[in-house]
C-alpha positions in Angstrom: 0.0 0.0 0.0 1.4 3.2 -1.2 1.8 6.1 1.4 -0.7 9.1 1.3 1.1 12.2 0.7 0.6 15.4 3.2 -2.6 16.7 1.0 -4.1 13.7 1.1 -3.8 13.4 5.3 -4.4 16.5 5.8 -7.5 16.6 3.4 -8.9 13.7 5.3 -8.1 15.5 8.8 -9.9 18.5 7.5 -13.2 16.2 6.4 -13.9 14.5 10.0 -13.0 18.6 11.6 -15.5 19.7 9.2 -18.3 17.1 10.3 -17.6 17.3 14.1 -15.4 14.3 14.4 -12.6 13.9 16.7 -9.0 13.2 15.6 -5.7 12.1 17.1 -2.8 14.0 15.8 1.0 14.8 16.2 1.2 18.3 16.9 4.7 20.6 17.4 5.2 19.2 21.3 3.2 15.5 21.5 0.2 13.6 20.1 -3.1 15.3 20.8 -6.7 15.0 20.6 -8.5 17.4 18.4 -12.1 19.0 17.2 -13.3 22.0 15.3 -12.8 24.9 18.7 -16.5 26.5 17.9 -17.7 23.3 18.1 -19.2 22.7 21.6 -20.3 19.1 21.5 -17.2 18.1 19.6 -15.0 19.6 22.2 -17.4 17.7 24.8 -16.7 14.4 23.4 -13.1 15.3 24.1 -13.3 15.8 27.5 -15.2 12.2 27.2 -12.9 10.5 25.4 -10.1 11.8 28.3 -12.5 11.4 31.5 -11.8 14.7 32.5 -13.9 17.4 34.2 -15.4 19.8 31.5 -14.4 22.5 33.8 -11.3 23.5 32.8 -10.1 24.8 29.5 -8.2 23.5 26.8 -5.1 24.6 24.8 -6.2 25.6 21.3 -4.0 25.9 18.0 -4.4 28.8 15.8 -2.7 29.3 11.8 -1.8 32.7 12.8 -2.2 35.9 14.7 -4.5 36.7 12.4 -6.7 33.9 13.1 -6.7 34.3 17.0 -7.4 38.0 16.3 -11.3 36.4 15.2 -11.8 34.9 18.4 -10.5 37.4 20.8 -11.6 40.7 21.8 -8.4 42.7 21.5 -4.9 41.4 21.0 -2.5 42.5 23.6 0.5 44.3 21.8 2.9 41.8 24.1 1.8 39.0 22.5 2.2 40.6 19.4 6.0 41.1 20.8 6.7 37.6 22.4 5.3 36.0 18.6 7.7 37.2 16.8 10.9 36.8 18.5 9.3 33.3 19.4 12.0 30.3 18.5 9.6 27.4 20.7 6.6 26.1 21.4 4.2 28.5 23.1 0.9 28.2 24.5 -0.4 32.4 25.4 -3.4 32.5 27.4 -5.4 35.8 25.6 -8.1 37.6 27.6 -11.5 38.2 26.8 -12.1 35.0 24.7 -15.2 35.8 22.0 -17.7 33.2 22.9 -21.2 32.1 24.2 -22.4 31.8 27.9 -22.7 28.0 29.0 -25.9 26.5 28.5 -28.4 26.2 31.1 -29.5 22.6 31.8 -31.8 21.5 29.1 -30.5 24.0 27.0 -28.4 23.1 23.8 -25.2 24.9 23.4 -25.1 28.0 21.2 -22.4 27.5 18.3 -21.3 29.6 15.1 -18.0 29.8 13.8 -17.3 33.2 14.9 -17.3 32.4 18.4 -15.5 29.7 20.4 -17.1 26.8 22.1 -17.7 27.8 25.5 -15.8 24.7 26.7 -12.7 25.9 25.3 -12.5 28.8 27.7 -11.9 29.2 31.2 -14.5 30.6 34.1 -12.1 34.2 34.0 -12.8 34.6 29.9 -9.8 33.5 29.2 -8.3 30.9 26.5 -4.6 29.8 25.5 -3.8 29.7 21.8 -0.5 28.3 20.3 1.1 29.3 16.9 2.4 25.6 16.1 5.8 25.3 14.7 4.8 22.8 12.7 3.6 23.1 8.9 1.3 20.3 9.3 -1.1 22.0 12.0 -0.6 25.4 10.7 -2.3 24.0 7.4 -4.9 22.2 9.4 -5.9 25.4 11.4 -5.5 27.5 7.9 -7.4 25.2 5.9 -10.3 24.6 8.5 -10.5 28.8 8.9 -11.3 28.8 12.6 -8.7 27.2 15.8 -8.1 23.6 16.5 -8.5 22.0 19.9 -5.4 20.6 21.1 -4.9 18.5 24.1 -2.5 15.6 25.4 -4.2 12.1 23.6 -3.8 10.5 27.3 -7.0 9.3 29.8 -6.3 12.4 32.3 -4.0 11.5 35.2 -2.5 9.1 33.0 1.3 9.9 31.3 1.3 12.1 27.8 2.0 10.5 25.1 5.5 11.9 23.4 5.3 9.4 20.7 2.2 7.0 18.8 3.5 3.5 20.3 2.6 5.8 23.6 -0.6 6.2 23.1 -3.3 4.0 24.8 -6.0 2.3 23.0 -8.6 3.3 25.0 -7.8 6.8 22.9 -7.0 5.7 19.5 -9.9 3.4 19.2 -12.2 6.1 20.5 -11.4 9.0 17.5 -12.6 9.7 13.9 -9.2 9.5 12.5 -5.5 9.2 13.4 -3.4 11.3 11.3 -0.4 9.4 9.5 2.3 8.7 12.9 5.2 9.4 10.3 4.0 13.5 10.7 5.3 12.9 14.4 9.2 13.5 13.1 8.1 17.3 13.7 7.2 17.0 17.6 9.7 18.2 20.2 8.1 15.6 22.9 7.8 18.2 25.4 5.0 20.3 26.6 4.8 23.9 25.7 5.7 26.6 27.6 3.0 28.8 29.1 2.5 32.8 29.4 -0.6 34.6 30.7 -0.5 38.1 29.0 -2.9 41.0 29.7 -4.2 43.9 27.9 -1.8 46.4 30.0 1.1 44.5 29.2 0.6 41.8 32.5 2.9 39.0 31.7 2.8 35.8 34.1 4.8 32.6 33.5 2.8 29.7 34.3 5.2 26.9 33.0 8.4 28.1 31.4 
């Protein structure tokens, strides 16, 4: 069987994203789970699919500043700074996160693609967006035209998975697709570092 070239994978990726689907890819630091971001009850079979409280937020990956400039309120010029002198992976948590208010019980989740699912953000309005420094999930989040979920594909508690032989079945056999492993040769295995920035030029380090 002959291998599928980039176009094809990530044509394929982009399909299931576009239906709601769930998919298991290697992203610039380690194999993740991902979903269409405005897509609430994607993202909820996510937090499923890890058995982890819906309460907190998730990292998201976005093609560009551009892009996360959609789904934000306002940009913070320091983010604008610590992009471009940027040399590895970085996961900035933006304020004032464009999205709808939780539902009420009984009530389904508003969802557009102009606003983020609202279990993407965090109780303070917050949400952390990564550039990726990898061509392959750049494309995805280009291609797509809206962010890409993006959290460790482990059952929470349980060790990330740096590599696909890492990776528990109880995750891969649980997704829409896996992206081609081979894409994995662009990973650094290590998380991302993490920088809270506000609107007056705030800057907090929560893992360096």
């Amino acid at each position: 069987m002959t291998r599928k070239s980039i176009e094809e994978v990530l044509g394929e990726a982009l399909a299931v994203l576009k239906d709601g689907g769930v998919i298991l890819y290697p992203t610039d630091t380690v194999w993740g789970l991902g979903c269409d971001a405005t897509n609430p009850e994607a993202v909820g079979r996510i937090f499923k699919i890890k058995q982890r409280e819906d309460s907190k937020s998730l990292v998201l990956l976005a093609a560009s500043l551009d892009q996360i400039g959609l789904y934000v309120k306002e940009i913070p010029p320091m983010a604008i700074d610590l992009v471009e002198v940027n040399d590895k992976p970085m996961t900035l948590i933006y304020p004032g996160a464009k999205t709808y208010p939780a539902p009420q019980e009984g009530e389904a989740p508003k969802a557009d693609r102009y606003h983020l699912a609202y279990n993407t953000v965090a109780s303070d309005g917050t949400v952390g967006i990564r550039i990726p420094m990898m061509e392959f999930c750049r494309q995805l989040c280009y291609k797509l035209g809206r962010p890409v979920v993006s959290t460790s594909a482990n059952i929470s508690g349980e060790p990330t998975p740096k590599k696909f032989k890492d990776i528990s079945p109880a995750i891969s056999g649980a997704v829409d697709y896996t992206v081609d492993p081979r894409l994995e040769a662009g990973a650094t295995g290590s998380a991302s570092q993490i920088i809270k920035i506000g609107l007056d030029g705030q800057v907090e380090i929560i893992r360096g």
